[in-house]
Backbone as XML, in Angstrom:
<?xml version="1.0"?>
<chain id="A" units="angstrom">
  <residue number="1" name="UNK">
    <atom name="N" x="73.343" y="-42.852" z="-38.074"/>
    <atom name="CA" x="74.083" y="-44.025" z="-37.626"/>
    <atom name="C" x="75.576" y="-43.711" z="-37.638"/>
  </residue>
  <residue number="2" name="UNK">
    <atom name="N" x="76.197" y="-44.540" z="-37.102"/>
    <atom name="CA" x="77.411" y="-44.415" z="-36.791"/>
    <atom name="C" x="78.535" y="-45.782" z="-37.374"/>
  </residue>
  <residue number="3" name="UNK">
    <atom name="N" x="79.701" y="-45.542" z="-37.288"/>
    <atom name="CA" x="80.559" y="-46.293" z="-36.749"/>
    <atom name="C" x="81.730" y="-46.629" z="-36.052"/>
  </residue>
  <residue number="4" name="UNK">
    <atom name="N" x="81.811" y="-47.283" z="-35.416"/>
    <atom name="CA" x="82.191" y="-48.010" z="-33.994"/>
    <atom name="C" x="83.483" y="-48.558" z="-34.163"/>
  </residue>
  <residue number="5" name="UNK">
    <atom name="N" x="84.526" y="-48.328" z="-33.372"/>
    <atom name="CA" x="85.393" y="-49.592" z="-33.473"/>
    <atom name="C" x="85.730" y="-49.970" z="-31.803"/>
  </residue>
  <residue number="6" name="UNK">
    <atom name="N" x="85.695" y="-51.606" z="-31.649"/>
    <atom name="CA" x="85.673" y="-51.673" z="-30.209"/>
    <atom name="C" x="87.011" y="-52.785" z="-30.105"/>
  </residue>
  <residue number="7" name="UNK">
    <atom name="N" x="87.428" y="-51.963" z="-29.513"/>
    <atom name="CA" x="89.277" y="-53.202" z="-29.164"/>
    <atom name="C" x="88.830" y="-54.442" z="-28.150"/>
  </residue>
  <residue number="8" name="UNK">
    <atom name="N" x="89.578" y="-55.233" z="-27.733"/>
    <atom name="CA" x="88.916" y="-56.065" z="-27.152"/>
    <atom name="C" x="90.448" y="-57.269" z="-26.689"/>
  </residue>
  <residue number="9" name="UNK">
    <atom name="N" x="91.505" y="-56.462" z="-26.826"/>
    <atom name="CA" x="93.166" y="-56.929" z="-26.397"/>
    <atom name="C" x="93.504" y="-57.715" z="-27.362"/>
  </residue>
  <residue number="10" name="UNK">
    <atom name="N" x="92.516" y="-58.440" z="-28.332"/>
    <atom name="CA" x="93.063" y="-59.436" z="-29.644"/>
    <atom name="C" x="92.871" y="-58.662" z="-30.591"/>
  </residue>
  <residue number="11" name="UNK">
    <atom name="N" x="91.914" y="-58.143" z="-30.952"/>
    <atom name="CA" x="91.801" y="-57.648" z="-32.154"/>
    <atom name="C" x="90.639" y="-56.240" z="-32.045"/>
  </residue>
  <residue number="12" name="UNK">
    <atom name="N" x="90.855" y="-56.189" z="-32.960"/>
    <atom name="CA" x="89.343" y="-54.362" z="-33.177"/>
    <atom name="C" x="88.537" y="-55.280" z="-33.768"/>
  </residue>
  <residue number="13" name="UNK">
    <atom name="N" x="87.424" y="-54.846" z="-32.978"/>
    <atom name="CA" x="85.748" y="-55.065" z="-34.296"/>
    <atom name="C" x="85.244" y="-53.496" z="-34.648"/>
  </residue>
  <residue number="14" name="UNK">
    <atom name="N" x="84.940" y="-53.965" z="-35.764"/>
    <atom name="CA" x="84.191" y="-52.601" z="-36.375"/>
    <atom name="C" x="82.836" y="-52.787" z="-36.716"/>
  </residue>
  <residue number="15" name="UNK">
    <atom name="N" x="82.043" y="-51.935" z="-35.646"/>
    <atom name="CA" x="80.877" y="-51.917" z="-36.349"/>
    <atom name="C" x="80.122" y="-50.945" z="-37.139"/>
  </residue>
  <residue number="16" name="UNK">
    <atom name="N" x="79.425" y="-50.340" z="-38.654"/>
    <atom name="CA" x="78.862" y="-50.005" z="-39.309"/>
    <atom name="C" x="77.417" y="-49.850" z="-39.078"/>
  </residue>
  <residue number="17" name="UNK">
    <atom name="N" x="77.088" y="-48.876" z="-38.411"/>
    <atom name="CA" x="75.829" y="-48.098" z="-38.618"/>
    <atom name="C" x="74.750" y="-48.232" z="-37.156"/>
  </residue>
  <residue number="18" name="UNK">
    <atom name="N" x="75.550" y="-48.346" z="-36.462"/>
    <atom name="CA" x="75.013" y="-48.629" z="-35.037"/>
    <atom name="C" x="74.547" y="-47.221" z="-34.786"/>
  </residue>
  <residue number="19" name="UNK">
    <atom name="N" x="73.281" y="-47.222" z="-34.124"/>
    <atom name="CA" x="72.410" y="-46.540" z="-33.708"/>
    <atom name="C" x="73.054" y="-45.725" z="-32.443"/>
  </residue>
  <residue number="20" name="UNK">
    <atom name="N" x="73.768" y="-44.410" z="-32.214"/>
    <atom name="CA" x="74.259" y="-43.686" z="-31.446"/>
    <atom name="C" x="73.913" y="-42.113" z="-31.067"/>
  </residue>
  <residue number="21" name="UNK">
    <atom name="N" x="73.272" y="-42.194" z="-29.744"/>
    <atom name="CA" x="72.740" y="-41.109" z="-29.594"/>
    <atom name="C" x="73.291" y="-40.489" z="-28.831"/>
  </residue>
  <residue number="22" name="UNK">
    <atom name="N" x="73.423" y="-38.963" z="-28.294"/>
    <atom name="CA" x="74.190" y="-37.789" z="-27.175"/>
    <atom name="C" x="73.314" y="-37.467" z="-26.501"/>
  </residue>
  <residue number="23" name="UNK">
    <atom name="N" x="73.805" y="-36.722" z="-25.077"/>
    <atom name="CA" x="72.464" y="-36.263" z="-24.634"/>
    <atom name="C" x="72.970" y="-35.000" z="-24.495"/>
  </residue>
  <residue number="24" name="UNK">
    <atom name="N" x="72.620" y="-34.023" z="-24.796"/>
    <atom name="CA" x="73.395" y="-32.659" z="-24.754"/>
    <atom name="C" x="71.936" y="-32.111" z="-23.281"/>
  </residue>
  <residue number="25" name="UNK">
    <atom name="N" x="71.477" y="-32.264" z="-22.925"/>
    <atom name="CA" x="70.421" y="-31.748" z="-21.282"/>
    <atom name="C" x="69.664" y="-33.217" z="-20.992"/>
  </residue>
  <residue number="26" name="UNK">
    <atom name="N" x="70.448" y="-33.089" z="-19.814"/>
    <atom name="CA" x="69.484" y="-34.506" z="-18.348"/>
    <atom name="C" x="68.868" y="-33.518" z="-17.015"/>
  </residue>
  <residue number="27" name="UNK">
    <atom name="N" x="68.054" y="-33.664" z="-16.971"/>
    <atom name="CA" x="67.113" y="-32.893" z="-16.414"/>
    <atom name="C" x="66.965" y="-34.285" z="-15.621"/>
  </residue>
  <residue number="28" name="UNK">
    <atom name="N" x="67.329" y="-34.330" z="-14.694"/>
    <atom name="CA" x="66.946" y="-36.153" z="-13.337"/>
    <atom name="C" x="67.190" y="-35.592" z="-11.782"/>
  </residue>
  <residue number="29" name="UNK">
    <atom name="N" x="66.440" y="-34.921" z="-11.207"/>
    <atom name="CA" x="66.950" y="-34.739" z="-10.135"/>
    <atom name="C" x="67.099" y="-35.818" z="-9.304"/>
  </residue>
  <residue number="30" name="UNK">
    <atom name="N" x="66.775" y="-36.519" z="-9.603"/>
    <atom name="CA" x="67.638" y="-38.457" z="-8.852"/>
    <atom name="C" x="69.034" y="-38.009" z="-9.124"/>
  </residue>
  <residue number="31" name="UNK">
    <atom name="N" x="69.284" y="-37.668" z="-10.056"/>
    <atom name="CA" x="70.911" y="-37.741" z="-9.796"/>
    <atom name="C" x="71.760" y="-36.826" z="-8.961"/>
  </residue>
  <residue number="32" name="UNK">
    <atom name="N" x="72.716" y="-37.149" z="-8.035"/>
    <atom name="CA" x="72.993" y="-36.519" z="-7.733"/>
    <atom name="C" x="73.957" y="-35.447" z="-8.535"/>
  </residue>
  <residue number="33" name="UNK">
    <atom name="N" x="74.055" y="-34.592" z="-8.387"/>
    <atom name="CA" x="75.111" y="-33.403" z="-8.853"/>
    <atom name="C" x="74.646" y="-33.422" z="-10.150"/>
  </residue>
  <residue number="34" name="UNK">
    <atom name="N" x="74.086" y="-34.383" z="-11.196"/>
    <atom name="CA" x="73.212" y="-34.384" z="-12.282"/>
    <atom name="C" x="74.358" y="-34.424" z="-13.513"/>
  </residue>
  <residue number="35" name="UNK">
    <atom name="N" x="74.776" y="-35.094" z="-12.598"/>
    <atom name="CA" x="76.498" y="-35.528" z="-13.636"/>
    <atom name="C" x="76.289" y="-36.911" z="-14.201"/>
  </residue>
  <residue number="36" name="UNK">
    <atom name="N" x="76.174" y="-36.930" z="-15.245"/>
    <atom name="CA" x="75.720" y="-38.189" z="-16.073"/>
    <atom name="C" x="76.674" y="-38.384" z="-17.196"/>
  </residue>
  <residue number="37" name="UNK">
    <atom name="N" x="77.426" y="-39.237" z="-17.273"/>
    <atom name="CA" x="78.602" y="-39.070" z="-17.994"/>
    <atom name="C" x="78.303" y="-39.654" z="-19.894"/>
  </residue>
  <residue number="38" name="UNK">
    <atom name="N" x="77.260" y="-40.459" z="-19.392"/>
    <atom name="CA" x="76.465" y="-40.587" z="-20.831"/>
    <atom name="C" x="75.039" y="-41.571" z="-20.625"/>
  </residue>
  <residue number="39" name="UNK">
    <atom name="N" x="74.713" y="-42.251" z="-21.980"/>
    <atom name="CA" x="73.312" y="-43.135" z="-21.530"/>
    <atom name="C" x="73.447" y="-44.028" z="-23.068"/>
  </residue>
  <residue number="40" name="UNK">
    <atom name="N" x="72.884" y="-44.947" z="-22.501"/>
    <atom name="CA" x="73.397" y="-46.068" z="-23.381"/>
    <atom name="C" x="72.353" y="-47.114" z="-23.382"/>
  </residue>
  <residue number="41" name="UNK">
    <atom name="N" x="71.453" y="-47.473" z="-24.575"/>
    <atom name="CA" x="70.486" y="-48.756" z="-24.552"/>
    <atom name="C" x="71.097" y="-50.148" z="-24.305"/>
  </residue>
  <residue number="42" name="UNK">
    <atom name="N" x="70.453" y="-50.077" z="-22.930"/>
    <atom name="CA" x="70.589" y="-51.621" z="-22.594"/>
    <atom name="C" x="69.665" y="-53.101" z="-22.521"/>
  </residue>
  <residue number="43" name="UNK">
    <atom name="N" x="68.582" y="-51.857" z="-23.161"/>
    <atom name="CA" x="67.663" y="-52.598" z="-23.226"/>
    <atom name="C" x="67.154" y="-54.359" z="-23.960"/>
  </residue>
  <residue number="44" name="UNK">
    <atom name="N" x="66.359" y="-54.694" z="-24.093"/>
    <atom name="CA" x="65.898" y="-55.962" z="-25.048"/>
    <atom name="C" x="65.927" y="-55.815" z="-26.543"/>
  </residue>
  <residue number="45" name="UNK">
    <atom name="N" x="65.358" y="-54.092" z="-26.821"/>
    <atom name="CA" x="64.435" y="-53.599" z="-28.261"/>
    <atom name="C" x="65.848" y="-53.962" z="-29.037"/>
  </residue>
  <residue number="46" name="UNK">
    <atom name="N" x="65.481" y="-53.679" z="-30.542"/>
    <atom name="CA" x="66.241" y="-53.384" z="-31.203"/>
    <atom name="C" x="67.436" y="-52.421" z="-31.580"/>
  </residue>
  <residue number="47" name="UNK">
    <atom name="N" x="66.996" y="-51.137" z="-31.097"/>
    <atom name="CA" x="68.191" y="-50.452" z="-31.366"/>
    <atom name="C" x="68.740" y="-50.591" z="-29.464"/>
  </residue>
  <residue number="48" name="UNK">
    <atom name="N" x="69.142" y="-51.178" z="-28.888"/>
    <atom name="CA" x="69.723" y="-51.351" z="-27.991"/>
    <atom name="C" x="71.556" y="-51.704" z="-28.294"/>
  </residue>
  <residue number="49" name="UNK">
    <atom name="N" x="72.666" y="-51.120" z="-27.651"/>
    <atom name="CA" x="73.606" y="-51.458" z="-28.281"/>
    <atom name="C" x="73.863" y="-53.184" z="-27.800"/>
  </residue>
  <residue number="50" name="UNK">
    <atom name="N" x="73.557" y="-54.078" z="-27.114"/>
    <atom name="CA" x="73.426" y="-55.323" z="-27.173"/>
    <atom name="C" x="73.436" y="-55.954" z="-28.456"/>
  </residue>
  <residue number="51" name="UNK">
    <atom name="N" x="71.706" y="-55.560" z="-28.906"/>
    <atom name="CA" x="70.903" y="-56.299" z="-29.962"/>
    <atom name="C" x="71.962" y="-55.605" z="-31.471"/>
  </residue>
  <residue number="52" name="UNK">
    <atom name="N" x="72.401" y="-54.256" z="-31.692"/>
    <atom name="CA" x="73.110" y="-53.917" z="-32.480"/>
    <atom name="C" x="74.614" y="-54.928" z="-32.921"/>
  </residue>
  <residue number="53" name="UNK">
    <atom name="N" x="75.164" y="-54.951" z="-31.627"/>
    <atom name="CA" x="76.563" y="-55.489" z="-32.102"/>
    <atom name="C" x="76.723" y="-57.012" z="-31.555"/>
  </residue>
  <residue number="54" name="UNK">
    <atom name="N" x="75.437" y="-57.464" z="-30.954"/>
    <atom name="CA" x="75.084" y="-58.633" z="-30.142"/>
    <atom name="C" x="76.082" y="-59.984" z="-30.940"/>
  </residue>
  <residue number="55" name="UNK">
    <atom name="N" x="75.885" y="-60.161" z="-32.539"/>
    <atom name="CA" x="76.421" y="-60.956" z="-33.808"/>
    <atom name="C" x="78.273" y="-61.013" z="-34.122"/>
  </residue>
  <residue number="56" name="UNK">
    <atom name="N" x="78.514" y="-60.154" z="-33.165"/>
    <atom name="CA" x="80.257" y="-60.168" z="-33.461"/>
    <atom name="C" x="80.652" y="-60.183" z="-31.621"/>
  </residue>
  <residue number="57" name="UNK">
    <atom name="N" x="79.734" y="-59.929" z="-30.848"/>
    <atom name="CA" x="80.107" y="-60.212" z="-29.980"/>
    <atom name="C" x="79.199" y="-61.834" z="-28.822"/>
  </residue>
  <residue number="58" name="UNK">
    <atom name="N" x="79.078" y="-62.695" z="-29.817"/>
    <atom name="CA" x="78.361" y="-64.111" z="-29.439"/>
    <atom name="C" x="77.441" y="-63.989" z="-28.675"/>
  </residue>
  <residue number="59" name="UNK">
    <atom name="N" x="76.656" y="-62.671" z="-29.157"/>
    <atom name="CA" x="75.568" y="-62.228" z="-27.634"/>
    <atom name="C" x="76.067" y="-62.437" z="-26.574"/>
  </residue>
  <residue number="60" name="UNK">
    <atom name="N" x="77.183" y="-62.382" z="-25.801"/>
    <atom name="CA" x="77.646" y="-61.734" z="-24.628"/>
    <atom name="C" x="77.566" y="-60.174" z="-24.530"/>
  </residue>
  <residue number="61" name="UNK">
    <atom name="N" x="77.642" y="-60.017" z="-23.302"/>
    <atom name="CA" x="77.459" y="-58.665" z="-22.731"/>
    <atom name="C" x="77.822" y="-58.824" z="-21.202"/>
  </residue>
  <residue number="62" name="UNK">
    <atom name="N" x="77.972" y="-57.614" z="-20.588"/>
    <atom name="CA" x="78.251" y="-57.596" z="-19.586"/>
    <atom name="C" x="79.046" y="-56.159" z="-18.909"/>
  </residue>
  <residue number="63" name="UNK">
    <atom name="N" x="78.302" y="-55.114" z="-18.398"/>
    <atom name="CA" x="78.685" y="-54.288" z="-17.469"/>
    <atom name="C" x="78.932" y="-54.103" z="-15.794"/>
  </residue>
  <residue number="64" name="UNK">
    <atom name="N" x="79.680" y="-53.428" z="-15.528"/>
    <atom name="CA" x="80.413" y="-53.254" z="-13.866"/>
    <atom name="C" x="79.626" y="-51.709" z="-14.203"/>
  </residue>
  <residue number="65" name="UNK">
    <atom name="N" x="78.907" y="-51.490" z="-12.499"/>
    <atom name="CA" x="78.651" y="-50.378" z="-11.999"/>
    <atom name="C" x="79.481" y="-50.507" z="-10.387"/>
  </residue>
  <residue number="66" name="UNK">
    <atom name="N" x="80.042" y="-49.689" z="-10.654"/>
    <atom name="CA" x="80.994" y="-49.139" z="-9.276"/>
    <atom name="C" x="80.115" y="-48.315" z="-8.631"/>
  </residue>
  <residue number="67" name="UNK">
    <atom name="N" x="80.542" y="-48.063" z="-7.222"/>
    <atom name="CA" x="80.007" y="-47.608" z="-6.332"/>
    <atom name="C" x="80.240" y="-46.420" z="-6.712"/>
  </residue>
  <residue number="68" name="UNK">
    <atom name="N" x="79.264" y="-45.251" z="-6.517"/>
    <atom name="CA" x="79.265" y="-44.297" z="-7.095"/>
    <atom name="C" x="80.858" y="-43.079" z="-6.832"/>
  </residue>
  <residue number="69" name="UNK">
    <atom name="N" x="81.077" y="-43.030" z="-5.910"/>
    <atom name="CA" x="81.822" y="-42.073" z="-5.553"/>
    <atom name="C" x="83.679" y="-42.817" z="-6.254"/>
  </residue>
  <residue number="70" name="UNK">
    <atom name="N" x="83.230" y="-43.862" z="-7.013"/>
    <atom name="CA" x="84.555" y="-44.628" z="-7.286"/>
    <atom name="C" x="85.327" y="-44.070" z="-8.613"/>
  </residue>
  <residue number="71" name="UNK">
    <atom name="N" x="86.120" y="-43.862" z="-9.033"/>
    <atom name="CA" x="86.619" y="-42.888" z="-10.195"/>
    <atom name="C" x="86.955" y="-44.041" z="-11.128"/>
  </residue>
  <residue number="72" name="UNK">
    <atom name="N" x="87.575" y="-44.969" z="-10.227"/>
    <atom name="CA" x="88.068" y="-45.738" z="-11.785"/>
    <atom name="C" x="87.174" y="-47.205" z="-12.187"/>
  </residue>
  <residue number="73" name="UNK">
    <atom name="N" x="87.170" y="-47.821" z="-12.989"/>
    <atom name="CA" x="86.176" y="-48.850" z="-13.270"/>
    <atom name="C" x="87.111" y="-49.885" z="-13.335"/>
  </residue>
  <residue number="74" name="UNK">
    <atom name="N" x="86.885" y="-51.455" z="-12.440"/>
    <atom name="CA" x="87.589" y="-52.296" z="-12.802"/>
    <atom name="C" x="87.303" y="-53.297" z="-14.057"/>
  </residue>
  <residue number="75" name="UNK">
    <atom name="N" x="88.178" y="-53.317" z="-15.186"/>
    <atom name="CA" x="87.785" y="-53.958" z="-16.646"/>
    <atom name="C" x="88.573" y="-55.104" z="-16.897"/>
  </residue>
  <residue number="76" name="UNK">
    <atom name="N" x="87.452" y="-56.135" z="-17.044"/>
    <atom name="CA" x="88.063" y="-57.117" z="-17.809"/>
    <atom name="C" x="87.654" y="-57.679" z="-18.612"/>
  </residue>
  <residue number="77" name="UNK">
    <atom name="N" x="88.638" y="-57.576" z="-20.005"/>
    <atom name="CA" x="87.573" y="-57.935" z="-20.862"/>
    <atom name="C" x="87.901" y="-58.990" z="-21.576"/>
  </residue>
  <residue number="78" name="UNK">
    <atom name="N" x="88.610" y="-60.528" z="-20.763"/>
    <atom name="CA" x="88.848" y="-60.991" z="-21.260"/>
    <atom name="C" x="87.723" y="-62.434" z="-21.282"/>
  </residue>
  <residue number="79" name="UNK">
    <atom name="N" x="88.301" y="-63.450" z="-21.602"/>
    <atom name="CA" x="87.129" y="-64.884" z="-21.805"/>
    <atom name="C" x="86.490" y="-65.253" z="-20.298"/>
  </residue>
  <residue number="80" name="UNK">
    <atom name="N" x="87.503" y="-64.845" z="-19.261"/>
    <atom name="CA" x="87.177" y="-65.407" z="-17.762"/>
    <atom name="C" x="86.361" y="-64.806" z="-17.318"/>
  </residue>
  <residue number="81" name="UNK">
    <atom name="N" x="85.969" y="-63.073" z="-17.687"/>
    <atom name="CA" x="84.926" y="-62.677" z="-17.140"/>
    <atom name="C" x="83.580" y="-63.472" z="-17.682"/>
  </residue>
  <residue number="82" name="UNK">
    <atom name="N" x="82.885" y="-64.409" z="-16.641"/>
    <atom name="CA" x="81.879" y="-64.744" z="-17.213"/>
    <atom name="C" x="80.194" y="-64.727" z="-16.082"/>
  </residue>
  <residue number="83" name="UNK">
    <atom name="N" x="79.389" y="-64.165" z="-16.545"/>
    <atom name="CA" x="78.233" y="-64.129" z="-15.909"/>
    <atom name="C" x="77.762" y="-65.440" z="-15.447"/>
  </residue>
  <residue number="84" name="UNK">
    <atom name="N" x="77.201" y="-65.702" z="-13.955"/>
    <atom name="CA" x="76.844" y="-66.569" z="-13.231"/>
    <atom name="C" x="75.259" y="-66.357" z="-12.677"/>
  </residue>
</chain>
């Protein structure tokens, strides 16, 4: 396990012992160029990082996937981003 600290423009949360894994070989020929910059549980289960830090962050969540060939990610991480 690990720990985490995640900024958030008001303050840092720290989280203690969150479940964090690497992938050192992705073998996906779906991907193209097989450039995978990491992998991350998004799942429902338990060790999902959701369900991990779900309690400091009011069970919100919420990721942006850009179009692939896009370099930069647009972030906001403030109260207005809100899922519809």
């Amino acid at each position: 396990s690990e720990k985490r600290l995640f900024d958030n423009g008001a303050n840092t949360i720290k989280h203690e012992g969150i479940v964090f894994g690497c992938v050192h070989h992705e073998d996906n020929p779906d991907f193209a160029l097989r450039k995978v910059p990491g992998l991350v549980g998004l799942g429902r289960g338990p060790l999902s990082l959701v369900k991990q830090i779900g309690s400091s962050i009011d069970d919100k969540f919420a990721y942006c996937l850009p179009p692939y060939r896009n370099e930069k990610i647009p972030w906001d991480s403030s109260n207005s981003a809100m899922m519809q």
